[in-house]
C-alpha positions as CSV (number, residue, x, y, z in Angstrom):
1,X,114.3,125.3,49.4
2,X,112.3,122.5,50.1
3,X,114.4,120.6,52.1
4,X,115.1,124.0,55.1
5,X,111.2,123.7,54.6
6,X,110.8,120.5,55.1
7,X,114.3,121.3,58.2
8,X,112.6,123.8,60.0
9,X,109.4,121.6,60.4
10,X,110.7,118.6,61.8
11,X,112.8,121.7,64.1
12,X,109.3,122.8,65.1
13,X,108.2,119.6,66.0
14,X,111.1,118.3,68.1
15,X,112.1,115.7,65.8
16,X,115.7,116.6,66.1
17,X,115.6,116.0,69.6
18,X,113.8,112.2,69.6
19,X,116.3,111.7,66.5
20,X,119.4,112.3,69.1
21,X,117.9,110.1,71.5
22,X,117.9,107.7,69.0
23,X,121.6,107.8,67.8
24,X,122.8,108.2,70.9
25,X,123.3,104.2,70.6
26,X,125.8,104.8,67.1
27,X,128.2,107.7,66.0
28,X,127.4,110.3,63.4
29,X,130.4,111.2,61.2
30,X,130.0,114.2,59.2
31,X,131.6,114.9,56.2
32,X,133.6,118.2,55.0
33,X,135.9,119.6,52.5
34,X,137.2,123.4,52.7
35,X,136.2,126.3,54.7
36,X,136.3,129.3,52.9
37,X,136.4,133.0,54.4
38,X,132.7,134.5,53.9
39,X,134.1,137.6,51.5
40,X,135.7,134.6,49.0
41,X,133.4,135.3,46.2
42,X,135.3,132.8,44.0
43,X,133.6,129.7,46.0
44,X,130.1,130.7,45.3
45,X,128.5,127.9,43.9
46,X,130.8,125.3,45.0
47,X,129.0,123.2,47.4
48,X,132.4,121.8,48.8
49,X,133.5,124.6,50.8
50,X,131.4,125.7,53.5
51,X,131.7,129.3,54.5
52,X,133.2,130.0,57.7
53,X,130.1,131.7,59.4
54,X,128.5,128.5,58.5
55,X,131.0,126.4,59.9
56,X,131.5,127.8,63.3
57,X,127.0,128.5,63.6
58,X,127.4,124.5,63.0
59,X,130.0,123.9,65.5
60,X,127.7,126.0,68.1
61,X,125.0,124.0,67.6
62,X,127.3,120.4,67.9
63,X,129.0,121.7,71.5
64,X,125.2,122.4,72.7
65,X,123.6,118.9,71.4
66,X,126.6,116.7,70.8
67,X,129.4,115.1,72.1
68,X,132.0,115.5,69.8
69,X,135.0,112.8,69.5
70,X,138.0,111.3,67.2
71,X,137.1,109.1,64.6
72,X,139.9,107.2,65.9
73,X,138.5,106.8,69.8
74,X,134.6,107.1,68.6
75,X,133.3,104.5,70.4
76,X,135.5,105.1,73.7
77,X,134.7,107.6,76.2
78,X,132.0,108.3,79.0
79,X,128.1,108.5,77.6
80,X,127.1,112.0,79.0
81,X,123.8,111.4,77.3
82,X,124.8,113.4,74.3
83,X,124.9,111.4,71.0
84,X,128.7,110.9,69.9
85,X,129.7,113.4,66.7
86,X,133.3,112.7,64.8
87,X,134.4,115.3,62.1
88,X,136.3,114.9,59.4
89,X,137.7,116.8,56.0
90,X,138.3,115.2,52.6
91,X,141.2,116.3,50.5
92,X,142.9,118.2,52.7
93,X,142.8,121.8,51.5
94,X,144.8,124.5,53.2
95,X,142.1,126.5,54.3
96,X,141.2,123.6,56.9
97,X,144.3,125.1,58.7
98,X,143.6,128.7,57.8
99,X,140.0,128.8,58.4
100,X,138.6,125.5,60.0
101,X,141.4,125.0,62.5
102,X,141.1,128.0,64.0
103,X,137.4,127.4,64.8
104,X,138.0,123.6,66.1
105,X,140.7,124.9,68.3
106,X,138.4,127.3,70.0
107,X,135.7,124.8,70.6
108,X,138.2,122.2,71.8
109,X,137.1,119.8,68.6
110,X,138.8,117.4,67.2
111,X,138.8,116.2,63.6
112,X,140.6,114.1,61.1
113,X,141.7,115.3,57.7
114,X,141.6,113.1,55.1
115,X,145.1,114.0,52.8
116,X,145.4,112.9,49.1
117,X,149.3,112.9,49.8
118,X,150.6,113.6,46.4
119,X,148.6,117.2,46.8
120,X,150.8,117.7,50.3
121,X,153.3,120.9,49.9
122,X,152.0,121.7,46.0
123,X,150.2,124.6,44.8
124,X,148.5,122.7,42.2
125,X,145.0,122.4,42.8
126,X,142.8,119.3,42.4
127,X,141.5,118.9,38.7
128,X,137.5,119.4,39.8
129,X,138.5,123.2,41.4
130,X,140.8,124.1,38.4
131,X,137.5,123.8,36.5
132,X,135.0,125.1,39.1
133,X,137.9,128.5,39.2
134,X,138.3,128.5,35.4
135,X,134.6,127.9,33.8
136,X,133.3,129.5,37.3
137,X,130.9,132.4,35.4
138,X,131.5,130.9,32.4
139,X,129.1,128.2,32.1
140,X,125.9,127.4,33.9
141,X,126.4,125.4,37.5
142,X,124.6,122.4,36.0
143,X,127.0,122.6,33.3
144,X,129.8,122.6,35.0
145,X,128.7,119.8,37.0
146,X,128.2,117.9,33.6
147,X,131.7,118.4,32.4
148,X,133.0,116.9,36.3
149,X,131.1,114.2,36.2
150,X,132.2,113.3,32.4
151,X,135.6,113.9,33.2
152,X,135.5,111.8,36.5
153,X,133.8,109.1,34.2
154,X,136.1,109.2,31.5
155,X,139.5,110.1,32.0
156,X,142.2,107.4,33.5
157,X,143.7,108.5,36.7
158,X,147.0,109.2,35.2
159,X,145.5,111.3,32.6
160,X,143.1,112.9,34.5
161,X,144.8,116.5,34.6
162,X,146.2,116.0,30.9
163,X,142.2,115.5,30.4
164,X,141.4,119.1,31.7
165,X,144.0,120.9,30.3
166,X,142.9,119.8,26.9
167,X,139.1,120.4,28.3
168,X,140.1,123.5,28.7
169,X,141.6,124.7,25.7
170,X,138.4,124.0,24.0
171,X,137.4,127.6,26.3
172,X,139.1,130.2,24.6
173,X,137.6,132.2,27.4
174,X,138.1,130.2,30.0
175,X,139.5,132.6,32.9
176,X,143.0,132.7,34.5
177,X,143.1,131.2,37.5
178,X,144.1,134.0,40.1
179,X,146.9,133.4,42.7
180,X,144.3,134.6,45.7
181,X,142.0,132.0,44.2
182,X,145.9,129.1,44.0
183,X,146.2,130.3,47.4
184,X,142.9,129.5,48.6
185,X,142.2,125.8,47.1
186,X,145.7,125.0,47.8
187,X,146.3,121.7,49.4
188,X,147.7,121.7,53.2
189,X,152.0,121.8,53.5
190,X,154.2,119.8,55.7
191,X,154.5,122.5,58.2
192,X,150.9,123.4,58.7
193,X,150.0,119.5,59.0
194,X,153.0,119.8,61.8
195,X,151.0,122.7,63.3
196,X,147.7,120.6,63.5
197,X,148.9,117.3,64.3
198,X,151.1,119.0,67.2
199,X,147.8,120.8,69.2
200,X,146.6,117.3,69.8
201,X,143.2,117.8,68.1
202,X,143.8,116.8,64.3
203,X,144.6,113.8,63.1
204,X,145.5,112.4,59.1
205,X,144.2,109.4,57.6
206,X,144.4,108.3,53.7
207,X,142.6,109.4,50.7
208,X,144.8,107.6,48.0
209,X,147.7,109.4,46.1
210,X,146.4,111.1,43.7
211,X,143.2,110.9,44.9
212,X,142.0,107.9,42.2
213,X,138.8,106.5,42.3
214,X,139.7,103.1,43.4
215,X,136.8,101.2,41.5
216,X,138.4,102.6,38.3
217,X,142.0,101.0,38.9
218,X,142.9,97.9,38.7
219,X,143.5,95.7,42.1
220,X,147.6,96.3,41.7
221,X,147.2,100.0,40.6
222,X,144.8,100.3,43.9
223,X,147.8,98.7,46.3
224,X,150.0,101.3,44.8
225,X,148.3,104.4,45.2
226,X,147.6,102.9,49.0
227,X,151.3,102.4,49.6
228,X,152.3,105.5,48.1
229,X,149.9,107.4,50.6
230,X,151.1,105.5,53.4
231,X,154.7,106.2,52.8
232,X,154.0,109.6,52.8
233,X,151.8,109.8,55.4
234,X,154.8,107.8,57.8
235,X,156.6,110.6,57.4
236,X,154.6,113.3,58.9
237,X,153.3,113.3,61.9
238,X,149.6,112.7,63.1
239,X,148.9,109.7,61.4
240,X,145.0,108.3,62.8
241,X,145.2,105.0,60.8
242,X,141.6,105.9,58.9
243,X,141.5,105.6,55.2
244,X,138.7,107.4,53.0
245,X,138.0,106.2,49.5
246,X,137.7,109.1,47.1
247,X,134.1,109.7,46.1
248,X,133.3,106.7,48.2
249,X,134.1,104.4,45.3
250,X,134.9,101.0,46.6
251,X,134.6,97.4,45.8
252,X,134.0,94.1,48.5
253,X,137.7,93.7,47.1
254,X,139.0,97.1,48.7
255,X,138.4,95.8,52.2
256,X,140.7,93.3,52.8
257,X,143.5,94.9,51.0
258,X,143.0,97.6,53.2
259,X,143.1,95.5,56.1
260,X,146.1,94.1,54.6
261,X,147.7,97.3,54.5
262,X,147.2,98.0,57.8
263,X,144.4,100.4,58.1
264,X,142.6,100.3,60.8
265,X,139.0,101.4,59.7
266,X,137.7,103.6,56.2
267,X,134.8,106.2,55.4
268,X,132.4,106.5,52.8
269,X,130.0,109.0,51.6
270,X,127.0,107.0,52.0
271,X,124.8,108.9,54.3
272,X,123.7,107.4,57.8
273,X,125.0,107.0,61.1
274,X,127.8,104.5,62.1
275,X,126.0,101.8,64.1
276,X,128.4,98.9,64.8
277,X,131.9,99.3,66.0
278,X,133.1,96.2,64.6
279,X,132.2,97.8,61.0
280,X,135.3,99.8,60.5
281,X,135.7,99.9,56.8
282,X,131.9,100.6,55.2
283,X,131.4,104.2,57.9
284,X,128.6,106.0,56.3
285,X,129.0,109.6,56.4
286,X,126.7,113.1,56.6
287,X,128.0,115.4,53.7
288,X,127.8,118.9,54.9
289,X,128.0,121.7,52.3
290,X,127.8,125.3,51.4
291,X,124.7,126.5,52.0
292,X,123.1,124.6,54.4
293,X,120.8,127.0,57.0
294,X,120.8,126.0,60.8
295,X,117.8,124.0,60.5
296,X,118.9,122.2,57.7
297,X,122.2,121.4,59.5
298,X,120.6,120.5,62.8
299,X,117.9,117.7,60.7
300,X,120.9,116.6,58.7
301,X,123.5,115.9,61.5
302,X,120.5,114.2,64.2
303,X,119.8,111.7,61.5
304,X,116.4,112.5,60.8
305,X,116.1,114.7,57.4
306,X,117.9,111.5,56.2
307,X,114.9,109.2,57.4
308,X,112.5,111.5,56.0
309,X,114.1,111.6,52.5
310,X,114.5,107.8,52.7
311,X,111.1,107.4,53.3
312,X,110.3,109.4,50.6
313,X,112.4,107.5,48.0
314,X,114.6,110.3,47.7
């Protein structure tokens, strides 16, 4: 509440405006998950999947401000005096395709989708949404949050989803996850990655395997969920060359065997905007979630809500 205060002042004041002025010397990348239909009721609460009248009131407000580009080419291309905007989606859930894509396609946007390759073509959702579906009404949001962030802290990669089914069982009443609700955290399939990559707009880029936390794997167990991405990711089509480490998690150590592996840049989820080119692997990121009003939105994606909170110490 404080902070679509807090939005809508600096909105009053033209502070978004001087903010774009300002950026228009760097790129902003903003960060997204899943779009979810508005009627989903299942996804209230989770902050990772923006509604879709959110989503397209956001991409409004980007084709009137901003000059929206591929992460790939974002420092190419005329300066029309709009600041330069690159999209991009983390885990790569089906609903991009069903729900975001739709949207990008009308404004003409492009985007780059983030896969965690070992999801590609499964219906098995990602450990954090089998627990956000199954203890959703269950437990209190801060909770639920809790248990994440324990599980994320504790469990080994490889027996991360061992971890939650035995979470789980400790929930006798712990609901049934409903096929609309499979169907709607899915990850993307090989032909609906086809139908993206094929319109020219979306692009794929890394995010690991099985989507590990690299700073939690050894330097060898990092190089093999890389390789194992990339393999997969050769073989369908659309590949942008970007890598994006899972829950921003990296170590000085993850650059160069990136660059060793042949990517040509990575993201983060450190907020700000991307000032020097030549800084391809550290990209700080805007995290846009469920939620967020216009106002909100508009302070968050000119930069200056971020300046505000960092000169608050928050």
């Amino acid at each position: 509440m404080l902070k679509s205060v807090l939005a809508q002042g600096l909105a009053l004041a033209g502070a978004n405006a001087i903010a774009r002025r300002i950026n228009r010397g760097g790129v902003t990348v903003l960060m997204y998950h899943g779009v979810m239909e508005d009627g989903f009721d299942l996804a209230e609460g989770d902050w990772l999947q923006v509604r879709a009248s959110e989503f397209r009131s956001q991409m409004q407000h980007l084709d009137r401000h901003y000059r929206v580009v591929p992460l790939e080419r974002a420092w190419e291309g005329k300066d029309d005096g709009r600041p330069p905007v690159a999209l991009t989606f983390d885990d790569g859930y089906a609903n991009n395709f069903r729900v975001a894509f739709p949207i990008l396609r009308e404004f003409g946007f492009p985007a780059t989708v983030f896969l965690v390759t070992g999801a590609v073509g499964t219906r098995r959702l990602f450990w954090f949404d089998r627990l956000q579906m199954a203890l959703r009404g269950r437990v209190a949001l801060a909770e639920l949050k809790r248990i994440k962030e324990d599980v994320k802290a504790n469990a080994h990669p490889d027996s991360i989803d061992d971890a939650v089914d035995a979470l789980l069982r400790g929930y006798p009443d712990a609901g049934t996850i409903s096929e609309d609700a499979v169907e709607a955290y899915r990850p993307l399939n090989r032909e609906e990655i086809g139908e993206m990559a094929a319109s020219g707009l979306v692009r794929f880029g890394s995010h690991t395997h099985r989507h590990e936390i690299l700073p939690r794997l050894s330097q060898a167990e990092a190089e093999r969920t890389l390789l194992q991405s990339l393999e997969i990711l050769n073989t369908l089509p659309g590949y942008g060359g970007y890598f994006c480490f899972p829950n921003g998690g990296w170590t000085p150590e993850h650059i160069p065997l990136c660059r060793r592996l042949g990517f040509e840049g990575a993201v983060l989820t450190r907020p700000g905007v991307w000032k020097n080119p030549a800084d391809r692997f550290t990209i700080p990121r805007f995290g846009i979630g469920r939620g967020a009003d216009a106002a909100t939105f508009a302070a968050t994606v000119s930069g200056i809500l971020f300046r505000i909170q960092q000169a608050l110490g928050r």
